[in-house]
C-alpha positions in Angstrom: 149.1 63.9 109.4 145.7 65.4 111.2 143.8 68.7 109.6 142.5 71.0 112.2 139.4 71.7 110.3 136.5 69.3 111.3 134.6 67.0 109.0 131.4 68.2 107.4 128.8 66.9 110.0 131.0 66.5 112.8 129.8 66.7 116.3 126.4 65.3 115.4 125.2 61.8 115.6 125.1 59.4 112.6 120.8 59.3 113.7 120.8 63.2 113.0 122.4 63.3 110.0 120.9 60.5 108.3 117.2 62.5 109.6 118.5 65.5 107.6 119.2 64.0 104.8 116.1 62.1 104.3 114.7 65.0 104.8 116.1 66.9 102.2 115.6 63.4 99.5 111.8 63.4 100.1 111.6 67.5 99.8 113.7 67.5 96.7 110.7 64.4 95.2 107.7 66.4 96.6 109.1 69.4 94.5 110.1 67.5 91.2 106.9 65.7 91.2 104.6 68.3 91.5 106.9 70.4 89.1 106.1 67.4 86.4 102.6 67.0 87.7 101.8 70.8 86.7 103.4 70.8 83.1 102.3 67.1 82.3 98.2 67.7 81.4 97.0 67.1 78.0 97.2 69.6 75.0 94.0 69.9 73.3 94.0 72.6 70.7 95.7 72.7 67.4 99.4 73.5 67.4 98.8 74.8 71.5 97.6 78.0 70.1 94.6 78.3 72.0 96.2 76.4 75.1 96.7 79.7 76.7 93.2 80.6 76.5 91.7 77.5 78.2 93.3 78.5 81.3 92.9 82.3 81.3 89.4 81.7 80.3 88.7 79.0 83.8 89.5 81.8 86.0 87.2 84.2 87.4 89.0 87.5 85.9 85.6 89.7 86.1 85.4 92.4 89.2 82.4 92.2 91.4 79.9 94.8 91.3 81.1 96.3 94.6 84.7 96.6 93.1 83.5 98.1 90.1 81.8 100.6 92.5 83.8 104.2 92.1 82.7 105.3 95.6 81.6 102.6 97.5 78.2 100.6 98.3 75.0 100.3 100.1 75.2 98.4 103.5 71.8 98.2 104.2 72.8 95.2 106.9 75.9 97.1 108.2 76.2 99.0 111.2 77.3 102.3 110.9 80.3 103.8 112.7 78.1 107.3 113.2 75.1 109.0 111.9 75.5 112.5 109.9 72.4 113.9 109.2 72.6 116.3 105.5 70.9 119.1 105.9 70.3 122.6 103.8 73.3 124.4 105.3 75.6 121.4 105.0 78.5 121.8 102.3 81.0 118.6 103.1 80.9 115.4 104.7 84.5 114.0 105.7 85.0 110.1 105.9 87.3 107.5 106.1 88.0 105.2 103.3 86.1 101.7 104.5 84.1 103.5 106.9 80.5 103.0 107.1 77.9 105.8 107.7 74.6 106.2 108.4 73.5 109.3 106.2 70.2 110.9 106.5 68.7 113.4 104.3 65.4 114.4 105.2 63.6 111.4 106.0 65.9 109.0 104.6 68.5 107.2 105.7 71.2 105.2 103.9 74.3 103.5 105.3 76.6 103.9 102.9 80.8 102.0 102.9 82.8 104.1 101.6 85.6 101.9 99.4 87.1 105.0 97.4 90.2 106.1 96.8 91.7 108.4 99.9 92.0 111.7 99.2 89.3 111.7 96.1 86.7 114.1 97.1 83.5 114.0 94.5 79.7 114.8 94.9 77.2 113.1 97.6 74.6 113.7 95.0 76.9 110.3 92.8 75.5 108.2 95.4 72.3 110.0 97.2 69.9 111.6 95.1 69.1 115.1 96.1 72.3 115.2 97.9 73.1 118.4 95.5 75.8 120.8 97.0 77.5 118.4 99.5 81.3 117.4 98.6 82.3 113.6 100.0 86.2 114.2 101.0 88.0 110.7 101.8 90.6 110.0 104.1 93.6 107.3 104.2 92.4 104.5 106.7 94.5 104.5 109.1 94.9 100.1 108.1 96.5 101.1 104.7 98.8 103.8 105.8 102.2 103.4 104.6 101.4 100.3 102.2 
C-alpha cells in the first residue's frame, strides 16, 4: 500500500540535501562553541562576588563631554547651515535639533550644533555670553521623526 503524502525531502537530490544538512551540523557547532567559549573564562575573585564588577568596570560607561552637553557644542571646524546675526531687537532664534549655526553677536561669531532635546526652548545667554533676552526654541529633525 502507497501514501499519497510525499517523503520529507522529496523532489530534491541526495547532493542538496546532504548540503543542507551540513549546513545546519556546522551552524549548530559554531553556536555551541562560542556559547561555551563565552561562559568558560576564569573566575578570579572570592566566591564570584566581585566577578560582575570586572566586566562592568572594562567598559567605557562614562558620557563624552558633548553628550553631557544640555544644549549642544561648539563647532569651531563645522560649517554652518546659515548665519543669524543677534542683534538688540532680536527676541528668539528657531533651530533644528543637530543643526549647525553660525551665530553672531556683535563682533563675534560662534558656530554653535545644536544636540538638545526638540521642543526644549531655554536661553541663548546658556551658551553665548551676553546673549541676554534671546529664547533658543528647538525643533524635531526631520531624521528622528517618528522614532
Amino acid at each position: 500500500m502507497t501514501s499519497n503524502t510525499p517523503r520529507r525531502g522529496s523532489g530534491q537530490p541526495r547532493h542538496v540535501r546532504a548540503f543542507k544538512l551540513a549546513t545546519r551540523i556546522a551552524f549548530s557547532v559554531a553556536v555551541f562553541t562560542g556559547a561555551a567559549g563565552a561562559a568558560a573564562h576564569t573566575e578570579y575573585s572570592e566566591n564570584g562576588s566581585a566577578h560582575w564588577l570586572e566586566h562592568v568596570s572594562s567598559t567605557p560607561a562614562q558620557p563624552t563631554h558633548r553628550q553631557l552637553a544640555p544644549y549642544g557644542y561648539a563647532a569651531p571646524g563645522a560649517t554652518p547651515a546659515r548665519a543669524i546675526t543677534i542683534g538688540k531687537d532680536t527676541r528668539y532664534l528657531n533651530v533644528v535639533q543637530l543643526e549647525t549655526v553660525a551665530i553672531r553677536i556683535g563682533d563675534k561669531t560662534v558656530n554653535w550644533t545644536f544636540d538638545a532635546f526638540p521642543r526644549r526652548n531655554f536661553p541663548l545667554s546658556e551658551i553665548i555670553p551676553g546673549a541676554d533676552g534671546v529664547t533658543v526654541y528647538v525643533a524635531e529633525s526631520p531624521l528622528y521623526r517618528g522614532r
